[in-house]
C-alpha positions as CSV (number, residue, x, y, z in Angstrom):
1,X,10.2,26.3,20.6
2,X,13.9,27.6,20.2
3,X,15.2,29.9,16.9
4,X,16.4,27.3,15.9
5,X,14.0,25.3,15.6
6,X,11.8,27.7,14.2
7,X,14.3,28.4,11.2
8,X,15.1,24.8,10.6
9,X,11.3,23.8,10.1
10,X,10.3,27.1,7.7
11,X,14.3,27.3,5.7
12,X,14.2,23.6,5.0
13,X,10.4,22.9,4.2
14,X,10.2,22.4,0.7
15,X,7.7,22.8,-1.9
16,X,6.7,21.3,-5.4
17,X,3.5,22.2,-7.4
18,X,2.5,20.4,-10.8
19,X,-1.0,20.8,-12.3
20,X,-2.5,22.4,-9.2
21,X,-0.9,19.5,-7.1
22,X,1.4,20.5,-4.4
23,X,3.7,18.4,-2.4
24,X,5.4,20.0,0.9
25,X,8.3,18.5,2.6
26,X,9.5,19.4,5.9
27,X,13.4,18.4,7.0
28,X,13.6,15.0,9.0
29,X,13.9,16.2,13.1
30,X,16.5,13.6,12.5
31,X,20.1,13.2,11.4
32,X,20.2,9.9,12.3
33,X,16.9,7.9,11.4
34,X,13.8,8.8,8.5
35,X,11.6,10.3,10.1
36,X,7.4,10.5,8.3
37,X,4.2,11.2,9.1
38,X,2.0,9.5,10.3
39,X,-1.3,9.4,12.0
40,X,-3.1,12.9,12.3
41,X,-6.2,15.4,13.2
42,X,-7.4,18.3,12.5
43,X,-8.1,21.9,14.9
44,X,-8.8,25.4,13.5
45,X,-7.7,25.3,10.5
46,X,-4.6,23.0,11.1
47,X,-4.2,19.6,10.1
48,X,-1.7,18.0,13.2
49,X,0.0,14.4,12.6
50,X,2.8,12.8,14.6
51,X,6.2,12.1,13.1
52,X,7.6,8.7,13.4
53,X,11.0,6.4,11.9
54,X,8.9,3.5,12.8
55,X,8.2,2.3,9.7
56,X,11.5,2.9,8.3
57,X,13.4,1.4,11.0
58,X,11.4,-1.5,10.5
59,X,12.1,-1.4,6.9
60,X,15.8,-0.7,7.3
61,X,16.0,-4.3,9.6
62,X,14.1,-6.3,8.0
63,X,10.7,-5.7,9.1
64,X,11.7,-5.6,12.5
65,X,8.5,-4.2,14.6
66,X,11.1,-3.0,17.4
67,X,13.6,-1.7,15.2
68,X,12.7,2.0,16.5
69,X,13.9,1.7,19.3
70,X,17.2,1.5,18.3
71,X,18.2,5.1,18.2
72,X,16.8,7.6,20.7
73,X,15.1,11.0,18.4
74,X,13.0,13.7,19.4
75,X,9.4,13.6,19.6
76,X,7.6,16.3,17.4
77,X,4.3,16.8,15.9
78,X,3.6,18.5,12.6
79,X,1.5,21.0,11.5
80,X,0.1,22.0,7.9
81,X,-2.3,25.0,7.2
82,X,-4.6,23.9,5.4
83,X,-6.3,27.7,4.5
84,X,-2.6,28.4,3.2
85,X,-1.0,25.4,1.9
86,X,2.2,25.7,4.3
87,X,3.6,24.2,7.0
88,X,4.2,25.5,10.4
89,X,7.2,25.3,13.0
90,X,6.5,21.9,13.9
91,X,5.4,21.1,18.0
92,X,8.1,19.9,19.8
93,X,7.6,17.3,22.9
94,X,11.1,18.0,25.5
95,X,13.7,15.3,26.0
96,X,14.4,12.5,23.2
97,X,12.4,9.1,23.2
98,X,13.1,6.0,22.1
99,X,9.9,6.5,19.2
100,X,8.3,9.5,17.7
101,X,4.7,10.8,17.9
102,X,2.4,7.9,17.0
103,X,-1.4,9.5,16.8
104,X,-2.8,13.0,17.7
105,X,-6.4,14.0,18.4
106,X,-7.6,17.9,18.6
107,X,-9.7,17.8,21.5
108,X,-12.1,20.3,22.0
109,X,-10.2,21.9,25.0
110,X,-7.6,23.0,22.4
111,X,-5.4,20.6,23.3
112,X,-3.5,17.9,21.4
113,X,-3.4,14.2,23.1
114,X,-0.7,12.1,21.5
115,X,0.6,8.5,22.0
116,X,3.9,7.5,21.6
117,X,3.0,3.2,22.1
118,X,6.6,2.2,23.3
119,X,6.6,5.1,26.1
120,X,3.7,7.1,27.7
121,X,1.2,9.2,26.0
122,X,0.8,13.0,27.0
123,X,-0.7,16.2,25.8
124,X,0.8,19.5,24.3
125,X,-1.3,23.1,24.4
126,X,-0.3,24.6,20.9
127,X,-1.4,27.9,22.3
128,X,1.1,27.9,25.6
129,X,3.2,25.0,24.2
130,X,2.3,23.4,27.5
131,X,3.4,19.8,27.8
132,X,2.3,16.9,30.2
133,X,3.5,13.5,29.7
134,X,0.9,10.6,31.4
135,X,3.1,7.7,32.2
136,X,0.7,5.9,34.6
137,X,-1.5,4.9,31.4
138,X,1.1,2.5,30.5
139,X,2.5,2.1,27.4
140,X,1.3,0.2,24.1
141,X,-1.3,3.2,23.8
142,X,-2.1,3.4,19.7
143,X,-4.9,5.4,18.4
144,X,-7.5,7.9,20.0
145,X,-10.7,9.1,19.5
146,X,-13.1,11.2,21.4
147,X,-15.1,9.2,24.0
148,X,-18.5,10.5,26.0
149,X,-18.6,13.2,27.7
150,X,-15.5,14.5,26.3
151,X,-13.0,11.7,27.6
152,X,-10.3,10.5,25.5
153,X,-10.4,6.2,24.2
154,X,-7.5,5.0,23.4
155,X,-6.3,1.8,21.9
156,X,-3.4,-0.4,24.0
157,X,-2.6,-2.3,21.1
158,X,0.2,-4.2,23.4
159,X,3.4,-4.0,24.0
160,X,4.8,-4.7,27.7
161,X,4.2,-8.8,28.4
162,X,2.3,-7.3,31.7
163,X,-0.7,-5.5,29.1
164,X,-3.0,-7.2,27.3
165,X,-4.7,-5.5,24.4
166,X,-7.2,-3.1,25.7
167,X,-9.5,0.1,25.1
168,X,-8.1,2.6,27.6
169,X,-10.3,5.5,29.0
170,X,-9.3,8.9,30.7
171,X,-10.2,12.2,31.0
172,X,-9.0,15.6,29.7
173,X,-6.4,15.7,32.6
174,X,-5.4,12.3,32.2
175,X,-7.0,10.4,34.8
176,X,-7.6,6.5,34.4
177,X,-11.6,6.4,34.4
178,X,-11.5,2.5,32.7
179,X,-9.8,-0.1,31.1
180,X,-11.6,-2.3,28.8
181,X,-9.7,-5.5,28.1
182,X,-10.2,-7.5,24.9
183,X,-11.2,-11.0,25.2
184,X,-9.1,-14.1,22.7
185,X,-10.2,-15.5,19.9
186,X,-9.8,-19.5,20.0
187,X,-6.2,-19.7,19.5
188,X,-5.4,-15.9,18.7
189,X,-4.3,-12.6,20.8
190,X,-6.3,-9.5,20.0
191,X,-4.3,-6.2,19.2
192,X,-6.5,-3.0,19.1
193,X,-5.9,-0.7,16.1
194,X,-8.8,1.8,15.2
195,X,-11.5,2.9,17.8
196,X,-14.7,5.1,17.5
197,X,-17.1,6.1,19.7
198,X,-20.9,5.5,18.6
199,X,-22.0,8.5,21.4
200,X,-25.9,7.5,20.5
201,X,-25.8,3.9,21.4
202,X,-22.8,4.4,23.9
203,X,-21.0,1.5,21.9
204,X,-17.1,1.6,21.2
205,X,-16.4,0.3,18.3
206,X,-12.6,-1.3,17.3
207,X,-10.8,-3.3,14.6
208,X,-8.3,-5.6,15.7
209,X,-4.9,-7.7,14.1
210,X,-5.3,-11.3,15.9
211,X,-1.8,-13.0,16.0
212,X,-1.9,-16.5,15.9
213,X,-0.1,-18.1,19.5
214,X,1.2,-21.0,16.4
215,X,2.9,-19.0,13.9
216,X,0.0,-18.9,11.5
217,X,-0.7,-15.4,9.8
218,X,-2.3,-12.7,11.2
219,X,-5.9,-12.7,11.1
220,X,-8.3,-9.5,11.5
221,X,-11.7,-8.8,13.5
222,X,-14.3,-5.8,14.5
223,X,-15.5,-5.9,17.9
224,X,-18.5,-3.7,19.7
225,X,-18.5,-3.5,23.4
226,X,-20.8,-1.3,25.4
227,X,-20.1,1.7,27.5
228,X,-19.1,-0.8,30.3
229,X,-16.4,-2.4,28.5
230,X,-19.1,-5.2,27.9
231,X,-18.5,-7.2,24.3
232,X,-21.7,-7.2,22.4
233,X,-20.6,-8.6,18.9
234,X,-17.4,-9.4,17.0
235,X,-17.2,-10.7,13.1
236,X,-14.6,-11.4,10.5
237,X,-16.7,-10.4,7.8
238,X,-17.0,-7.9,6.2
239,X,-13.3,-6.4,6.7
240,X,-13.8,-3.1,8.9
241,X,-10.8,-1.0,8.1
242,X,-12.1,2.1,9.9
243,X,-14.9,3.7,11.4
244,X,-16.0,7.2,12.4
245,X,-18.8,9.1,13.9
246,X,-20.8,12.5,13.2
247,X,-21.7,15.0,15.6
248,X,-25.2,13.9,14.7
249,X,-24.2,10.1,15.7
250,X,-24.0,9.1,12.0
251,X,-21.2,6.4,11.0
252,X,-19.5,5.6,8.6
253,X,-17.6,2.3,8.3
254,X,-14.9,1.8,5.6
255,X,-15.5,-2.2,4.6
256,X,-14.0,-4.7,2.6
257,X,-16.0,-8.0,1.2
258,X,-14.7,-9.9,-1.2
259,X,-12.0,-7.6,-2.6
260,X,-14.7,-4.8,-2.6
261,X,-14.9,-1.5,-0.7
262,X,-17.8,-0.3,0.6
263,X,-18.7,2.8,3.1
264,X,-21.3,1.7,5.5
265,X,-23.3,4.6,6.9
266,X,-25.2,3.9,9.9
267,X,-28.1,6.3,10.5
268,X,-28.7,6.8,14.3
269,X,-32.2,5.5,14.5
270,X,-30.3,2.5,12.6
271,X,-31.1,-0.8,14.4
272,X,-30.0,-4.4,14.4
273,X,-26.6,-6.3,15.1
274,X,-23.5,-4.1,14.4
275,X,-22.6,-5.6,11.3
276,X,-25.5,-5.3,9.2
277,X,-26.6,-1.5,10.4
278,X,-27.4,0.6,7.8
279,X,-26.8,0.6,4.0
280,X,-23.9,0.2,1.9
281,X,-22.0,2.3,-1.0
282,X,-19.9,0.7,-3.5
283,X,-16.6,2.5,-3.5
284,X,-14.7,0.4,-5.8
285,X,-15.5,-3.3,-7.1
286,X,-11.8,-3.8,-7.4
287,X,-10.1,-2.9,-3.5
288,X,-7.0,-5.5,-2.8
289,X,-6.8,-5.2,1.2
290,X,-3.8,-6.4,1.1
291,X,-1.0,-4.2,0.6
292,X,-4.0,-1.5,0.2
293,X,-5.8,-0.6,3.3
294,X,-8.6,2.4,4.3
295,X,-6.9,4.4,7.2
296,X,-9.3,7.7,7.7
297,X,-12.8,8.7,7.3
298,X,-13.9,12.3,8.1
299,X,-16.4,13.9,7.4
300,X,-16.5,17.6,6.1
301,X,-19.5,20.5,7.2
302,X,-21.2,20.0,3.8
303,X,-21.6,16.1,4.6
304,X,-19.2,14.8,2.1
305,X,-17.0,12.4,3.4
306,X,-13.8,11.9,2.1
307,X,-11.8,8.0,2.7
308,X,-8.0,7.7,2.3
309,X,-6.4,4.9,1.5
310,X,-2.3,3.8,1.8
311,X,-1.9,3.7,-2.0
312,X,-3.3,7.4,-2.4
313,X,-6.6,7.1,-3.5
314,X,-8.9,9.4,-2.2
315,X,-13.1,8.5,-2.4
316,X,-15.2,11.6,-2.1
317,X,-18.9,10.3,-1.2
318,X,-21.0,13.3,-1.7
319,X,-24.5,14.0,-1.7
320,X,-27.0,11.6,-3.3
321,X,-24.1,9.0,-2.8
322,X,-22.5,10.4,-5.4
323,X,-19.0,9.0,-5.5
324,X,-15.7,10.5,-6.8
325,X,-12.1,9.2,-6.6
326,X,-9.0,10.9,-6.9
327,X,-5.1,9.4,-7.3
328,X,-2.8,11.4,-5.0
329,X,0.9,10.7,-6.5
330,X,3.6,8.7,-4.7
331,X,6.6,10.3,-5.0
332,X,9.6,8.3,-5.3
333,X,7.0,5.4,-6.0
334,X,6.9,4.9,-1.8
335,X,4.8,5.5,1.4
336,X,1.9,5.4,2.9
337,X,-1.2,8.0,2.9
338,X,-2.8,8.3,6.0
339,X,-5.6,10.9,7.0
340,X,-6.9,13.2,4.1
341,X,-8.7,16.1,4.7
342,X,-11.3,17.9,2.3
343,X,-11.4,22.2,2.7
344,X,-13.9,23.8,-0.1
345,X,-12.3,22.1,-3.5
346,X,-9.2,21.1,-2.3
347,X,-8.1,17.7,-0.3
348,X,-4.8,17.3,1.4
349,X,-3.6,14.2,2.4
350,X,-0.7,13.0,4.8
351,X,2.1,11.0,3.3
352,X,4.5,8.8,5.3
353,X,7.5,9.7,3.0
354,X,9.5,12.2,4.5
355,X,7.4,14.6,6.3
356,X,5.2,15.4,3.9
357,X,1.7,16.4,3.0
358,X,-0.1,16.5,-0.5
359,X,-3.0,18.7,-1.8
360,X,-4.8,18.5,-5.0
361,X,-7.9,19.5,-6.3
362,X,-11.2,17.7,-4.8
363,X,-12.8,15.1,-7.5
């Protein structure tokens, strides 16, 4: 990373405290388009998210989906201490793109994998700022998780008229091991959002946005498929907004029925059809799914596990099922919260407003 760089991303940050919340603002790598964050992970002690003018783009021209590509910008990825409340010189990615840093997963190689959906996905070292682009997966890539034996999944959510929706597979060095194409629903196209890897019943599990080949709104669905690729269930109902796994093989499913969000926690001697493993937890009786939606679940090492949803509210489930909730302000009255992140009695959460992450005090 150059000087200046370096003195743009620690001069510029800002940051404003009020009643033990803090809010931290890094500059725009931009002059020319808004850039936020966006998806993100956490490795040693740093919570990593890419940094993207999609939405804004899209909001500047009229919701236009392929308004980012527009203006070329660079293509960084953020990091936040979370032990000291600060940011850090941001990761840069050489040469400018037509889209910024999409989603980021820590593997546990140390590096960072990233996808950048309108161009190719890639991996950066934070140690040695190594950096290797991996254009033969083909664009469209979305989000990542950690597959078996240490492979990456990745969501093609679709983008080139040549790719169809799909769960992409490859290892730490970025070799192709599968591709896992989603089957149509009766007069809808699947597009792959979320994905989570179920490592004690070798099951992938996804969400999906089904566009209608009429016009008619977009419609949602959860699929299963086995380690082959193989689909073994889909449903409608309830809503799955996102899903993660334990080291132990526990999961937890953020659900919506009936304007009501529940976590699902799926034991792994759990048994029966996907939807209806496990036992549910009430979150809140009064969940609108639409414009609200559940974008993270983690887990923390004391086994609470902490949900974040777009509007800023945070649901701590902790032991006993005890559940807690927390508001995390808006500032300005805009963006979107993405992945929160619970460290002893604080949570931090990232905000796609600016470059900007939040921290308040744990409920």
């Amino acid at each position: 990373m150059s000087g200046r760089h370096l003195m743009s991303a620690i001069v510029l940050a800002t940051h404003l405290s009020c009643a033990s919340t803090s809010i931290f603002t890094a500059q725009s790598p931009s002059d020319v388009e808004s850039y936020c964050a966006w998806l993100g992970d956490v490795g040693d002690g740093v919570l990593y998210f890419g940094e993207s003018a999609f939405w804004s783009a899209a909001w500047r021209h009229g919701n236009d989906p392929l308004a980012d590509l527009l203006e070329p910008g660079p293509r960084r990825i953020g990091r936040f201490d979370l032990v000291a409340e600060r940011m850090l010189p941001p990761l840069d990615i050489p040469g400018d793109s037509r889209s910024g840093i999409w989603d980021v997963l820590f593997h546990p190689n140390g590096r960072l994998y990233f996808t950048n959906f309108y161009e190719f996905a890639g991996w950066v070292d934070p140690r040695t700022a190594e950096v290797q682009l991996l254009p033969h997966l083909g664009d469209g890539l979305n989000e990542l998780t950690l597959g078996p034996d240490r492979s990456i999944l990745a969501t093609r959510y679709g983008y080139s008229n040549s790719r169809p929706s799909s769960v992409v597979k490859f290892d730490p060095d970025g070799r192709l091991l599968a591709e896992y194409l989603l089957d149509p629903s009766p007069g809808y196209d699947p597009a792959a959002k979320s994905v989570a890897y179920d490592r004690v019943r070798d099951w992938i599990w996804i969400n999906t946005d089904l566009f209608a080949r009429d016009g008619r709104p977009i419609q949602f669905d959860a699929r299963v498929l086995d380690g082959s690729g193989r689909e073994l269930a889909r449903w409608e109902t309830p809503m799955l907004h996102f899903m993660t796994f334990g080291l132990d093989g526990t999961g937890y499913l953020a659900e919506v029925s009936e304007d009501a969000l529940f976590l699902r926690i799926v034991p792994p001697d759990a048994t029966g059809p996907p939807p209806t493993l496990g036992r549910s937890i009430r979150l809140d009786a009064s969940f609108t799914p639409n414009p609200d939606f559940v974008q993270d679940v983690r887990v923390d090492g004391g086994g609470r596990v902490v949900l974040t949803a777009w509007s800023g509210r945070i649901y701590v489930v902790g032991p006993g099922d005890r559940v807690r909730t927390l508001q995390l302000p808006r500032p300005g009255g805009g963006g979107l919260y993405y992945a929160g992140v619970l460290t002893d009695d604080r949570v931090c959460a990232i905000l796609c407003s600016q470059v900007t992450v939040v921290c308040a005090p744990a409920p």
